[in-house]
C-alpha positions as CSV (number, residue, x, y, z in Angstrom):
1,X,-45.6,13.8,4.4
2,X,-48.2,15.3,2.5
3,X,-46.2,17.9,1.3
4,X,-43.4,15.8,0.2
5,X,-45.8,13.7,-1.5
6,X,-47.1,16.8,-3.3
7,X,-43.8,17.3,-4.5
8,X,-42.8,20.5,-2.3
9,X,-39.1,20.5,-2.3
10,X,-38.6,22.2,1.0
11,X,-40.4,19.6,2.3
12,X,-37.9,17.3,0.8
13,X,-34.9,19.3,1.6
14,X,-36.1,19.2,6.0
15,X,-36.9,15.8,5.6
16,X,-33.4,14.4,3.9
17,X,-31.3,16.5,6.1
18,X,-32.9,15.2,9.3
19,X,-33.1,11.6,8.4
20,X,-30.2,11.2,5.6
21,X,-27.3,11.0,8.1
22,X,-29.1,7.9,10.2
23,X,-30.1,6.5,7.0
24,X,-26.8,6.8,5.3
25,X,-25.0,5.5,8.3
26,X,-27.6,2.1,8.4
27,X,-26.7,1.7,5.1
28,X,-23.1,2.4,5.4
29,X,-23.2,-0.4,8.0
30,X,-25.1,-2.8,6.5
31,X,-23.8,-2.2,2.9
32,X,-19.9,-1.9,3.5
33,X,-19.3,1.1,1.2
34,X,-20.2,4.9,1.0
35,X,-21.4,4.5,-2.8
36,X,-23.4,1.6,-1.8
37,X,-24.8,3.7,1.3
38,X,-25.5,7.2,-0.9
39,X,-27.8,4.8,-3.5
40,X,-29.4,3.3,-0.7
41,X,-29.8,6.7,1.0
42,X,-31.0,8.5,-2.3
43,X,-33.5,5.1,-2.9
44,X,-34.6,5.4,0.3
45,X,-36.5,8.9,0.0
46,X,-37.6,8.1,-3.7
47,X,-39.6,4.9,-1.6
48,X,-41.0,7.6,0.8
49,X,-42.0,10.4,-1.9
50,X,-44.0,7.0,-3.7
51,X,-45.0,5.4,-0.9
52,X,-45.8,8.2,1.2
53,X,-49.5,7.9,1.4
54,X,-48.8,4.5,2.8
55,X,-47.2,6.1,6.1
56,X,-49.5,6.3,9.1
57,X,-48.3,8.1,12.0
58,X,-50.6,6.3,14.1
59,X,-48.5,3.5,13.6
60,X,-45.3,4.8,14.5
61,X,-42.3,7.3,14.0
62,X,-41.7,8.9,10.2
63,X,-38.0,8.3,11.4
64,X,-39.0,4.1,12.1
65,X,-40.9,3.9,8.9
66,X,-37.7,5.7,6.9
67,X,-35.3,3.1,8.6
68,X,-37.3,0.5,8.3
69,X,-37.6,1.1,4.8
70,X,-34.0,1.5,4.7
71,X,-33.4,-1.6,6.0
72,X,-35.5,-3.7,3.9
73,X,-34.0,-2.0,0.7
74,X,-30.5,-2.9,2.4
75,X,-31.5,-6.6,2.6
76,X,-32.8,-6.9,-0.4
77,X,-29.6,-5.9,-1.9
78,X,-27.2,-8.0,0.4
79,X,-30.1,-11.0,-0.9
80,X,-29.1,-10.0,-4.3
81,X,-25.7,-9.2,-4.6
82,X,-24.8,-12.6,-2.5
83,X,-27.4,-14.8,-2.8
84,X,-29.3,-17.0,-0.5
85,X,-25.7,-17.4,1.7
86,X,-25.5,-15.1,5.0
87,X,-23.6,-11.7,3.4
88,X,-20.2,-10.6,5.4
89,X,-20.5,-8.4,8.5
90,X,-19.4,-4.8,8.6
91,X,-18.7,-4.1,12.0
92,X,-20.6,-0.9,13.6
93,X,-17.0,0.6,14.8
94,X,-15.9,0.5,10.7
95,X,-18.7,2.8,9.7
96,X,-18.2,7.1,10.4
97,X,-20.3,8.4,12.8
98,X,-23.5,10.1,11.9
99,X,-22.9,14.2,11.1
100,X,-22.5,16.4,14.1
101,X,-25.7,18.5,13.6
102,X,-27.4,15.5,15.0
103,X,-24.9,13.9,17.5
104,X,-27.2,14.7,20.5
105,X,-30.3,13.4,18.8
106,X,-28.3,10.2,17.8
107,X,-26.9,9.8,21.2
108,X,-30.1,10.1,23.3
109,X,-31.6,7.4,20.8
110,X,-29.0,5.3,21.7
111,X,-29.6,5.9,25.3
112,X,-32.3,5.0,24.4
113,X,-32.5,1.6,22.7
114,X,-29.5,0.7,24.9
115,X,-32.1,1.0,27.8
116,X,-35.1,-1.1,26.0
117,X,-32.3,-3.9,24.9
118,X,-31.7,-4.0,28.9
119,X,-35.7,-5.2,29.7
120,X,-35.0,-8.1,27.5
121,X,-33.5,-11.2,27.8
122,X,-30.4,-12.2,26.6
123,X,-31.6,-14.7,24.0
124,X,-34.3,-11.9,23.0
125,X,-31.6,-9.6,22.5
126,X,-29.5,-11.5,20.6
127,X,-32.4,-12.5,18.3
128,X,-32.9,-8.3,17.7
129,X,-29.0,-7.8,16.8
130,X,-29.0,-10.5,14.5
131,X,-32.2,-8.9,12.5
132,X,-32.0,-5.3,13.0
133,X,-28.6,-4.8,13.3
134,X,-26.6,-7.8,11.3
135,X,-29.3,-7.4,8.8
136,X,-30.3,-11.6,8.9
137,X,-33.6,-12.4,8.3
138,X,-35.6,-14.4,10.0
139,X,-35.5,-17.4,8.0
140,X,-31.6,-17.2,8.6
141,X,-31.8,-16.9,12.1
142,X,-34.3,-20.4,12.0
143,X,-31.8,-22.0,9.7
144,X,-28.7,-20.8,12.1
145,X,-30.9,-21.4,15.3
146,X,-32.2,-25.0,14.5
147,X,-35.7,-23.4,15.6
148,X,-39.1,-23.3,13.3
149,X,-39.3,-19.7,11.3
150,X,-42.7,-19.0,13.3
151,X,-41.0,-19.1,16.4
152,X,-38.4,-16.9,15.2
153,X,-40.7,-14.2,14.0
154,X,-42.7,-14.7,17.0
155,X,-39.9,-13.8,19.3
156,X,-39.1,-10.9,17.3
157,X,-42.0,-9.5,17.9
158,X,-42.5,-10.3,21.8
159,X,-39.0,-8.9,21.7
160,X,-40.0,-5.6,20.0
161,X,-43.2,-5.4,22.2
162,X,-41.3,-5.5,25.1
163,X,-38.9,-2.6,23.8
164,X,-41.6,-0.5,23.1
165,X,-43.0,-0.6,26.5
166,X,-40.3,-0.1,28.1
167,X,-39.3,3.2,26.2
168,X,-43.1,4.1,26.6
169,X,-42.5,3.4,30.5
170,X,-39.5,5.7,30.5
171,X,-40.7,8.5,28.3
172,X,-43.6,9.0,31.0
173,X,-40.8,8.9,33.6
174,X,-38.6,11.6,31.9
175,X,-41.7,13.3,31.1
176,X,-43.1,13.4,35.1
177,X,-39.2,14.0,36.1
178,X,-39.7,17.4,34.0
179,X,-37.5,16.4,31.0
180,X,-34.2,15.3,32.6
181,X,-33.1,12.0,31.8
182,X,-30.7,9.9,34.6
């Protein structure tokens, strides 16, 4: 991060063609058109290059923080372009898959969260589709739930808190099994 924050455009170049694809295909998703997912895509790594002091890897992934910026940028713009109404669904099987190079990568991810989403409940995992992959925020889900907006973002994050454990359970798994996953 430091050396895309310095400017180093090699630096730039590793980082877009690792996480543009996953980024592109978020916004694709979320967004409903190609030229809608490029901007996103392309106003996605101007947020990192400015913000990129900000990102801690203590916290978390550089992938998480990218989509996570992605996704915000991708509400934001639903928010705008529709209003305060709940924007139309793209359905995940309407959007192109992510490029080959990274088909593995993007298929043991999804492994991946497929096996968190199963170590929560139903109602839990409803609550994550609806905000991570929908793109609804939390407000909408109170408003569509009949439940207080606290309770909603507290369940989120039980919900995430549970997810991570889970994959932290199963990394150390994988990791004693010697790398092989089931």
């Amino acid at each position: 991060m430091a050396r895309l924050v310095a400017g180093d455009q090699e630096a730039v170049r590793t980082l877009y063609s690792r996480f543009g694809p996953p980024v592109y295909a978020l916004g694709l998703r979320m967004l409903g058109s190609s030229e809608s997912a490029e901007e996103l895509t392309q106003d996605v790594f101007v947020a990192a290059w400015r913000k990129g002091n900000a990102f801690d890897a203590s916290r978390g992934r550089l992938s998480t923080w990218l989509m996570a910026i992605a996704h915000n940028v991708a509400v934001d713009r639903l928010r705008h372009e529709h209003g305060p109404s709940r924007p139309p669904l793209v359905f995940v099987g309407e959007s192109p898959e992510a490029a080959p190079v990274l088909e593995e990568e993007r298929l043991v991810g999804r492994e991946t969260a497929r096996r968190a989403l199963l170590d929560v409940s139903p109602d839990e995992r409803r609550l994550l589709v609806r905000a991570y992959l929908q793109g609804w925020t939390a407000r909408e889900i109170a408003r569509a739930d009949g439940i207080p907006l606290g309770t909603v973002k507290t369940r989120l994050r039980t919900a995430l808190i549970k997810m991570r454990a889970a994959q932290a359970v199963h990394a150390r798994t994988v990791a004693r099994a010697g790398g092989e996953t089931e």
